[in-house]
C-alpha positions as CSV (number, residue, x, y, z in Angstrom):
1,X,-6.5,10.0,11.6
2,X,-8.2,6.9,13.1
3,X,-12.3,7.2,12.6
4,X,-14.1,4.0,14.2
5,X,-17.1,2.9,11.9
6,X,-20.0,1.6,13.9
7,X,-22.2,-1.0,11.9
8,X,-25.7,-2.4,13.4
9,X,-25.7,-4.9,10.9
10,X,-22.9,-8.4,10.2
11,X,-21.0,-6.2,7.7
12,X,-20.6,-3.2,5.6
13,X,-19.5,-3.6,1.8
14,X,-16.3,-1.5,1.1
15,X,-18.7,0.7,-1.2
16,X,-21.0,1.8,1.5
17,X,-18.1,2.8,3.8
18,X,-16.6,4.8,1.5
19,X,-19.8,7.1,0.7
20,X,-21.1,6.6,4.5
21,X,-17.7,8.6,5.6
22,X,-17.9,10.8,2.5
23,X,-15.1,9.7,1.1
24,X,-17.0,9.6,-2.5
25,X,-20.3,11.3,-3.1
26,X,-22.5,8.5,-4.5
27,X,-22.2,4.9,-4.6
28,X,-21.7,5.0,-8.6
29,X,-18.0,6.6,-7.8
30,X,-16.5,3.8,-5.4
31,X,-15.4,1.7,-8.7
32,X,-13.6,4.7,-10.1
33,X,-12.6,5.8,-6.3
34,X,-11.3,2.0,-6.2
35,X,-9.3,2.2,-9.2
36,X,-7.3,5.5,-9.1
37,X,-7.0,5.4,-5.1
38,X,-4.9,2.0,-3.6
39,X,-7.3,1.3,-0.7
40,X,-5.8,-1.2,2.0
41,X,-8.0,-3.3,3.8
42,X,-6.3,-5.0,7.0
43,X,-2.9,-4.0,5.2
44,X,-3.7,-6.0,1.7
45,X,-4.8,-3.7,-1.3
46,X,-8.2,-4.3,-2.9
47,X,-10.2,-2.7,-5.4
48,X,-13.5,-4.4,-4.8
49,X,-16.4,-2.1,-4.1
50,X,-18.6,-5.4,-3.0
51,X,-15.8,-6.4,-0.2
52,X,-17.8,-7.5,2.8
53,X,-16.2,-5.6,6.0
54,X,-16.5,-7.3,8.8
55,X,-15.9,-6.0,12.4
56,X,-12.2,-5.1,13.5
57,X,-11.3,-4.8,9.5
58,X,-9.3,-1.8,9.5
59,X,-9.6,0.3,6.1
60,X,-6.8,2.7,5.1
61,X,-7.3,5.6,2.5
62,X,-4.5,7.0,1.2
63,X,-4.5,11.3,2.8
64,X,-8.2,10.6,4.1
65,X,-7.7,8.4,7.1
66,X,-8.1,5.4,8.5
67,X,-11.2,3.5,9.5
68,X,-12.0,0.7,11.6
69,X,-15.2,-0.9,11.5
70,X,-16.6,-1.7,15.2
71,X,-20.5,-3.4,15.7
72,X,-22.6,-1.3,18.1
């Protein structure tokens, strides 16, 4: 499942879209989340919470979904 993630602002760290599209509960999780779960970001794995996400990046979690961040 594709979900498109709409940002007002230049970017979105990787930690905020995980807990925006309740992936994880709190922000305190998304290290754990990042290190037990092999996120993809534009098809190369990265375990960085802080990872600046810029429009067009396209995030994929493992049997959650995919998401896409667009600007508004």
């Amino acid at each position: 499942m594709k979900t498109e993630v709409f940002i007002n602002t230049p970017f979105i760290t990787l930690g905020q879209l995980l807990k925006e599209e309740n992936v994880i509960s709190s922000g305190g999780q998304a290290k754990w989340f990042l290190k037990e779960v092999p996120v993809m970001v534009n098809e190369e794995h990265d375990d960085r919470r802080g990872r600046k996400l810029y429009p067009d990046d396209i995030v994929n979690v493992p049997e959650i979904g995919t998401f896409i961040v667009k600007a508004k």
